[in-house]
C-alpha positions as CSV (number, residue, x, y, z in Angstrom):
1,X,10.6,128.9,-18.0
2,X,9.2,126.7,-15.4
3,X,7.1,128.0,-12.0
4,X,9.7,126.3,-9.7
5,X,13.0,124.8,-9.8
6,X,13.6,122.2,-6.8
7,X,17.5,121.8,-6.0
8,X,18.4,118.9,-4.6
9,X,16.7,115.6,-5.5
10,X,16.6,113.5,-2.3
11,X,13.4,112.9,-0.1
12,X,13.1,116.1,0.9
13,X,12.8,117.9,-2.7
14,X,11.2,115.3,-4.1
15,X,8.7,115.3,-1.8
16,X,8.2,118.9,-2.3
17,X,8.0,118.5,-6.0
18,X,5.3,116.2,-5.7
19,X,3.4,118.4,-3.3
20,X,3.9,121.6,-5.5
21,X,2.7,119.8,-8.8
22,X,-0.3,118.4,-6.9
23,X,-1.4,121.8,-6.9
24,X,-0.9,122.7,-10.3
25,X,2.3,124.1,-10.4
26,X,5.3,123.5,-13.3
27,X,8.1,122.0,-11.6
28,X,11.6,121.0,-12.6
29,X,13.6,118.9,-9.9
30,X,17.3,119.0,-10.8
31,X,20.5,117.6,-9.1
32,X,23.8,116.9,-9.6
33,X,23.6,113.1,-9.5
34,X,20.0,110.6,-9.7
35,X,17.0,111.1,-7.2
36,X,18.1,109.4,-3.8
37,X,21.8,108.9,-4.2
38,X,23.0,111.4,-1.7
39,X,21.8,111.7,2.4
40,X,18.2,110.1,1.4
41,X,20.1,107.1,0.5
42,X,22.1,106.4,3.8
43,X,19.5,106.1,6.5
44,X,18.5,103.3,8.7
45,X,15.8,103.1,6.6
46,X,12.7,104.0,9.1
47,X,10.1,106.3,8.8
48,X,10.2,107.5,12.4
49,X,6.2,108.5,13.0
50,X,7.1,107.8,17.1
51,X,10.1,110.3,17.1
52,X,8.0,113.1,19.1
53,X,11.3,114.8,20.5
54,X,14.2,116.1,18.7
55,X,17.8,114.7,19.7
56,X,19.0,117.6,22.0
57,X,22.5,117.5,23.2
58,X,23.2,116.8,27.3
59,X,23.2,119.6,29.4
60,X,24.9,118.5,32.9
61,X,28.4,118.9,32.9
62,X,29.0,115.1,33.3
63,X,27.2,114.0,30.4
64,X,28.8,116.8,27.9
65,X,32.3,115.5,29.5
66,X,31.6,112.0,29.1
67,X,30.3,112.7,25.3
68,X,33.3,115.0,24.5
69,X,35.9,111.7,25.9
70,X,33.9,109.6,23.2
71,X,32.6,106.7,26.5
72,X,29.5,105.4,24.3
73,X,29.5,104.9,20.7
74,X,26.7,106.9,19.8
75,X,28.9,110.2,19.1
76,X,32.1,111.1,18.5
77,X,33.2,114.6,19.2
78,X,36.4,115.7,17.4
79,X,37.8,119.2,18.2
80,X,38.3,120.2,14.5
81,X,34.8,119.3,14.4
82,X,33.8,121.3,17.8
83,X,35.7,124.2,16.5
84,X,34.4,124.3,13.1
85,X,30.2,124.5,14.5
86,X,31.1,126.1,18.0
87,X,28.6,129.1,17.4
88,X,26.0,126.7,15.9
89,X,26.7,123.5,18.9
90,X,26.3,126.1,21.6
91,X,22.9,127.6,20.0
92,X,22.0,123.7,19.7
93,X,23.2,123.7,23.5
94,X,21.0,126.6,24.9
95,X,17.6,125.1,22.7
96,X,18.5,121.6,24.8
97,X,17.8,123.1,28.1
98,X,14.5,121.6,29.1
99,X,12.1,124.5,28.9
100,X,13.2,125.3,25.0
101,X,13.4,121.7,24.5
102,X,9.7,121.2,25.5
103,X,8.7,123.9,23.8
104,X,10.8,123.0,20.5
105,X,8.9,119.3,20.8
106,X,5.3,120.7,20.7
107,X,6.0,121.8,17.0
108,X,8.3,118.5,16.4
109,X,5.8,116.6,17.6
110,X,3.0,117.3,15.4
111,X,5.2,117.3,12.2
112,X,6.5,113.3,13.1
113,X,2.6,112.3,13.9
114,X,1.9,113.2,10.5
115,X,4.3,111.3,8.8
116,X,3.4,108.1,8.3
117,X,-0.5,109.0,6.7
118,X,1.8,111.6,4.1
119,X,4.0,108.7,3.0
120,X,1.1,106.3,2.5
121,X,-0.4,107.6,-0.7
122,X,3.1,108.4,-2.3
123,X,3.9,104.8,-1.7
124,X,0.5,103.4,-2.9
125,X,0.8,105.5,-6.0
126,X,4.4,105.0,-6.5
127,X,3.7,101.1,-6.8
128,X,6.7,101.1,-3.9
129,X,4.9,99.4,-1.5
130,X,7.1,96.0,-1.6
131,X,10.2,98.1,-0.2
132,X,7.8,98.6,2.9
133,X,7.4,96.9,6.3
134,X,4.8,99.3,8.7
135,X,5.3,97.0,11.7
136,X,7.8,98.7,13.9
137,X,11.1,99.5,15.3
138,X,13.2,98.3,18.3
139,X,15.3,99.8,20.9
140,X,17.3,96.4,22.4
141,X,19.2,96.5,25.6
142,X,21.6,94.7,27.2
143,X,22.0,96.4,30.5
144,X,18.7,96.5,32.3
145,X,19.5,99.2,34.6
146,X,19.1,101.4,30.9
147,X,15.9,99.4,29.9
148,X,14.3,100.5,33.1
149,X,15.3,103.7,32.8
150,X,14.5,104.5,28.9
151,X,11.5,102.2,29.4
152,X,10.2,104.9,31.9
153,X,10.8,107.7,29.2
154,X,9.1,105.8,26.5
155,X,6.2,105.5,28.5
156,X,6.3,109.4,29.3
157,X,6.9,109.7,25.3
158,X,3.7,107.3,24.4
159,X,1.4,109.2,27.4
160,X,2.4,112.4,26.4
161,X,2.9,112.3,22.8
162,X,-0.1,109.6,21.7
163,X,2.6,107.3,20.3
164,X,1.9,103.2,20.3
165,X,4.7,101.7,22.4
166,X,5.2,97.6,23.4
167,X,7.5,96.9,26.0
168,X,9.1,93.2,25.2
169,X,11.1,91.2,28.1
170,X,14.1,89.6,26.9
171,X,12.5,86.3,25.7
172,X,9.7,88.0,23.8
173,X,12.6,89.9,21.7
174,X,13.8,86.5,20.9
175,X,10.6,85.0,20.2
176,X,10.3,88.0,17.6
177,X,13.7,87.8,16.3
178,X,14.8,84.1,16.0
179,X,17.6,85.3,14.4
180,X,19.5,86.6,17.0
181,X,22.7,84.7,18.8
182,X,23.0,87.0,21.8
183,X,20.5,87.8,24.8
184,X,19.2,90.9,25.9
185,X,17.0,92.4,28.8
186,X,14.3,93.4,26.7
187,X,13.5,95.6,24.3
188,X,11.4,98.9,23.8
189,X,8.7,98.6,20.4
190,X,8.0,101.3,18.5
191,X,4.3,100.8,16.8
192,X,4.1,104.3,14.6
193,X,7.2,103.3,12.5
194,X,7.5,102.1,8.8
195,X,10.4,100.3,8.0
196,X,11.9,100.4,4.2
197,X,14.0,97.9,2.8
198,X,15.9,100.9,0.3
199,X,15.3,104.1,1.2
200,X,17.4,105.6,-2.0
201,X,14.9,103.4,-4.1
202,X,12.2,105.1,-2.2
203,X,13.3,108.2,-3.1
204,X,13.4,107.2,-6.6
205,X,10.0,105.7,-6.8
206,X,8.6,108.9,-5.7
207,X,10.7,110.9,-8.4
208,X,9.4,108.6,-11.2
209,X,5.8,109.5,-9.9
210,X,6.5,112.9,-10.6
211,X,7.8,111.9,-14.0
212,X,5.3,109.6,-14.5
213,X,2.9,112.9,-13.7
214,X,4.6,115.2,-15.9
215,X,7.1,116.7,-14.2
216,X,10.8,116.7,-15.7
217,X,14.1,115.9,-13.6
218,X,17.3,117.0,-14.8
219,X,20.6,116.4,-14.0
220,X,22.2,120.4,-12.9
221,X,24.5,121.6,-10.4
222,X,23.4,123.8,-7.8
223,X,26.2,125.5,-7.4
224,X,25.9,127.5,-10.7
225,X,22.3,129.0,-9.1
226,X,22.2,132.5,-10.1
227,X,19.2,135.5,-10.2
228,X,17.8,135.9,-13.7
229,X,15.9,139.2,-14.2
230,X,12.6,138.5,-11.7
231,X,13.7,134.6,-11.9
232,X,16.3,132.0,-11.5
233,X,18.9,129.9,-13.3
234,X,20.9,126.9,-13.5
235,X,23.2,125.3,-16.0
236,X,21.7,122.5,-16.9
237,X,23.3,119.7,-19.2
238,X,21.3,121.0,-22.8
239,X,21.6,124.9,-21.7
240,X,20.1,127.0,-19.0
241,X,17.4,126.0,-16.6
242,X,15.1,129.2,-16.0
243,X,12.3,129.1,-13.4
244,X,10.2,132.0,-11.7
245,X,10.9,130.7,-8.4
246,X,13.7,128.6,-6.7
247,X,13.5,125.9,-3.8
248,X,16.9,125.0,-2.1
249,X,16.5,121.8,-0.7
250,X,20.2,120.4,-0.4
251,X,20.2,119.1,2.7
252,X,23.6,119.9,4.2
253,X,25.1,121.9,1.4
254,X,22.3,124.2,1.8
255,X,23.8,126.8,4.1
256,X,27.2,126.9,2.1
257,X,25.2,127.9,-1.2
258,X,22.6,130.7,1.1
259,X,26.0,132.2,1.6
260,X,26.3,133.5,-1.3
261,X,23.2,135.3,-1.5
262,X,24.2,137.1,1.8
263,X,22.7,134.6,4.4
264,X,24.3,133.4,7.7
265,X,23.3,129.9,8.1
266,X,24.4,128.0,11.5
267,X,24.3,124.4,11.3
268,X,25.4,121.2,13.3
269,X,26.6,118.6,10.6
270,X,26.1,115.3,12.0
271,X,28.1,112.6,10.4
272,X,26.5,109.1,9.8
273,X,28.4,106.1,8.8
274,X,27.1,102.7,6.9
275,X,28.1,99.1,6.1
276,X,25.5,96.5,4.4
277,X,27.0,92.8,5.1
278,X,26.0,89.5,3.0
279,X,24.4,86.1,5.0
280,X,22.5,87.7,7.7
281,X,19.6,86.1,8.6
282,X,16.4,87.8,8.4
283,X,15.4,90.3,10.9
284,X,12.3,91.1,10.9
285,X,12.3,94.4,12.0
286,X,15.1,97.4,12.2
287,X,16.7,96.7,15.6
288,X,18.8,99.6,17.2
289,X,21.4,98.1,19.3
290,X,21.9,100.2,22.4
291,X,25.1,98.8,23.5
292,X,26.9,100.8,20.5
293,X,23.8,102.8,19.2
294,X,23.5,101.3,15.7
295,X,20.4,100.2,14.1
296,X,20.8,96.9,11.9
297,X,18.3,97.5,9.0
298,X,17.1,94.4,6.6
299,X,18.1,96.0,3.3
300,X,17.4,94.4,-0.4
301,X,21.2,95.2,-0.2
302,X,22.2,93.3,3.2
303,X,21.7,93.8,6.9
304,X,22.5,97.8,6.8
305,X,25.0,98.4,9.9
306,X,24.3,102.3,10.5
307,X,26.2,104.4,13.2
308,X,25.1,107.4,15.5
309,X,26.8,110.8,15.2
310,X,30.2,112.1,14.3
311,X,30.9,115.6,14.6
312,X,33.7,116.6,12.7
313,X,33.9,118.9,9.1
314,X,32.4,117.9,6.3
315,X,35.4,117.6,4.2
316,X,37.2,115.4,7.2
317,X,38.5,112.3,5.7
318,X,36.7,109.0,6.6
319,X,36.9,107.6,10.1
320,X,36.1,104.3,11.1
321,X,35.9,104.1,14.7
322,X,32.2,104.1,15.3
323,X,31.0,102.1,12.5
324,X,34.1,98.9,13.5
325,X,32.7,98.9,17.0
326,X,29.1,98.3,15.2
327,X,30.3,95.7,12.8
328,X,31.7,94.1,15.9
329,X,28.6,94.0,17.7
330,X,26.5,92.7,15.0
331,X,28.8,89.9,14.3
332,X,28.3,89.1,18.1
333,X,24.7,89.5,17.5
334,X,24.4,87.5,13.8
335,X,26.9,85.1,11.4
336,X,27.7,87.7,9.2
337,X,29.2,87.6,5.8
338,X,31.9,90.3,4.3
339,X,30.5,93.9,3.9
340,X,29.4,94.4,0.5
341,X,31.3,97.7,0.1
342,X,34.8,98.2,0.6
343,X,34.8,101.5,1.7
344,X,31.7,102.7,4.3
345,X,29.2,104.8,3.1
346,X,29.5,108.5,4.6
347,X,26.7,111.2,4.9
348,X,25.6,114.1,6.5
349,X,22.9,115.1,8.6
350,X,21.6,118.7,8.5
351,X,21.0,119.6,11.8
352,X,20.2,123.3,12.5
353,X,20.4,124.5,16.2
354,X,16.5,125.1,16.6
355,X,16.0,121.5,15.5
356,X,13.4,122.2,13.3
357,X,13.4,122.5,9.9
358,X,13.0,125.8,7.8
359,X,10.8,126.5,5.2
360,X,9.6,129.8,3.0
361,X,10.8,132.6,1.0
362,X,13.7,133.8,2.0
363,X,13.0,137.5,3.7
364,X,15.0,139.7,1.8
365,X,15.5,137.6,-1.8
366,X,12.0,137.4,-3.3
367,X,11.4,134.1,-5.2
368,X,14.3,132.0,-3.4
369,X,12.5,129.6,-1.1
370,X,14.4,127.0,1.2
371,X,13.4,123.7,2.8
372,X,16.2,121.6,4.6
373,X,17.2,121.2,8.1
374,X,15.4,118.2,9.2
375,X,18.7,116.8,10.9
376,X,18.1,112.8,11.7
377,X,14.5,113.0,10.2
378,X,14.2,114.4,6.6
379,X,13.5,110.9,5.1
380,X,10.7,110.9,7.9
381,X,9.5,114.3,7.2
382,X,10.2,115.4,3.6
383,X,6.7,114.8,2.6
384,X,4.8,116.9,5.7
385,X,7.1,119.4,5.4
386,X,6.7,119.6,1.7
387,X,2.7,119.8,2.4
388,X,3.5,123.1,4.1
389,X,5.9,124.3,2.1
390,X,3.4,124.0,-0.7
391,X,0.8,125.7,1.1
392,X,2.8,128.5,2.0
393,X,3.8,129.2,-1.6
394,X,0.0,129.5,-1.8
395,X,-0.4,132.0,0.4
396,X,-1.5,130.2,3.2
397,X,-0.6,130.7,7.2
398,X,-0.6,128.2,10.0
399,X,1.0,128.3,13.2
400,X,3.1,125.3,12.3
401,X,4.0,127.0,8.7
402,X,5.1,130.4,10.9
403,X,7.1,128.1,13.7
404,X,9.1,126.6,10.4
405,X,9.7,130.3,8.8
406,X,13.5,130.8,7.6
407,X,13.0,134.7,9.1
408,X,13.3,133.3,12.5
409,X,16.6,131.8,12.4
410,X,18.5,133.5,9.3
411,X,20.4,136.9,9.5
């Protein structure tokens, strides 16, 4: 019997499995398919150190009309989608309203700022550091009405927050990216960023450090979790898995799986879409077109073509709306080649209505712990949060461990 079994093997659990066997602990990290091939693997590939606030969702009646007609690209509001999180959008709703947003960012704030020193040595030691670029990321506009205005907010975000910030008119974006065949304003420059060139091999590399440290991963669903006299078990592929304790960090398939042990989980399930294309030219760094809100990623794999938000069920069948108005933006904005996949990539971002992650021992289940919830940012943030989760299975208290506590937001 192992000390802890971590479900779900993406950045966030794998994170955590390093952090708990860095203090001595057995671990076992099992899921149902390799380390990194689920949500980890879909991201623009940035490690976000500048994102100090949370995405909230508009509050004056104009902007929540113009989002639920679907005017910019960067969501897509579908009423099976509204109907099936209406409890969870509204909480989201109410924590968007700019005292509880403020308030929310204080804590946000100080998890992101960590984030780039707690990937560093996992890299380093992971030998990963040729899938890295710490150099940036770009916000590029067309319309400079929306530079000005955003630029003003970046600066607010940089004064208030300590982030680095460059603010590049639209021939210093071209002198940075060459590459480029259309013309913008200017751009907004992200200094605290690292950019990663295969986030799913990322996630990899850091689950062969574990291995490499003497920790096993195995292949197991999640779904077949069940109590086992004072511990836990899984089927695993060769028999049971046993452990004393449990860590349920599966992303969005987290709250369906709490349900069973009694626990009411809202969460906002924002839908990301992906294309990587052959014969782009090299950009040097990820560049987040604002005209359709897509960030074009340099990926071993291609220029990665990554959309905003969809919110719609999780079983809804594949929509391509957002991500052929991005792959018709970056064809304006490179010579691409044909997407490599036939079918986009589809994922799922765990987004709970406090917009912070949770973390701890479940309140009334002794030895189940969670960890999920980091919404756009859990390959930002699975290693600080996995620090603290650590830490709390030690016994330790922090303000920032007791604002991520799972007894403040399950019932």
């Amino acid at each position: 019997m192992a000390e802890v079994l971590i479900l779900g093997a993406g950045m966030v659990g794998t994170a955590t499995a390093l952090a708990l066997q860095a203090r001595g602990h057995d671990v076992v990290l099992a899921d149902r398919r390799a380390p990194g091939r689920e949500t980890s693997y879909g991201n623009a590939g940035v490690i976000q150190g500048e994102a100090a606030e949370p995405y909230g969702l508009p509050t004056r009646p104009l902007e929540l009309l113009s989002l639920a007609l679907g005017a910019k690209n960067a969501v897509r509001v579908t009423p099976a989608g509204v109907a099936d999180q209406f409890g969870a959008l509204m909480r989201y709703l109410r924590n968007s309203l700019p005292a509880r947003h403020r308030a929310i960012s204080a804590v946000y704030s100080q998890l992101t700022g960590r984030a780039i020193a707690a990937h560093e040595p996992l890299v380093e030691a992971a030998g990963a550091g040729d899938l890295m670029r710490p150099h940036g990321f770009r916000q590029a506009y067309a319309d400079p009405a929306r530079l000005e205005a955003d630029s003003r907010n970046a600066e607010r975000l940089a004064r208030d927050y300590g982030r680095g910030l460059r603010l590049l008119d639209g021939a210093e974006l071209a002198r940075a990216e060459p590459g480029l065949r259309v013309s913008y304003a200017g751009a907004i420059q992200w200094e605290d960023c690292w950019a990663c060139s295969d986030p799913g091999g990322l996630v990899t590399a850091y689950a062969g450090l574990f291995a490499q440290r003497g920790g096993e991963v195995v292949e197991a669903d999640a779904q077949s979790l069940s109590a086992d006299g004072s511990g836990w078990r899984v089927a695993g592929p060769d028999g049971p898995i046993t452990a004393e304790r449990v860590v349920l960090a599966l992303g969005p398939w987290t709250p369906t799986l709490l349900a069973r042990f009694g626990y009411l989980v809202p969460m906002v399930g924002k839908r990301g879409y992906h294309l990587h294309f052959r014969g782009a030219p090299t950009l040097n760094l990820p560049l987040m077109d604002m005209t359709v809100s897509s960030v074009m990623s340099p990926m071993r794999a291609g220029l990665r073509v990554a959309t905003g938000a969809e919110l719609v069920p999780m079983t809804a069948p594949i929509n391509r709306r957002q991500i052929t108005r991005a792959e018709a933006r970056a064809r304006q904005m490179f010579d691409l080649g044909e997407a490599v996949e036939a079918t986009p990539w589809v994922g799922t971002r765990p987004c709970l209505p406090g917009m912070l992650p949770l973390l701890g021992e479940l309140p009334r289940t002794p030895g189940l712990w969670v960890h999920f919830g980091h919404g756009h940012q859990g390959f930002t943030l699975g290693p600080v949060t996995a620090e603290l989760l650590a830490a709390a299975m030690a016994g330790e208290t922090s303000p920032l461990i007791a604002a991520l506590s799972p007894a403040r937001a399950m019932r």
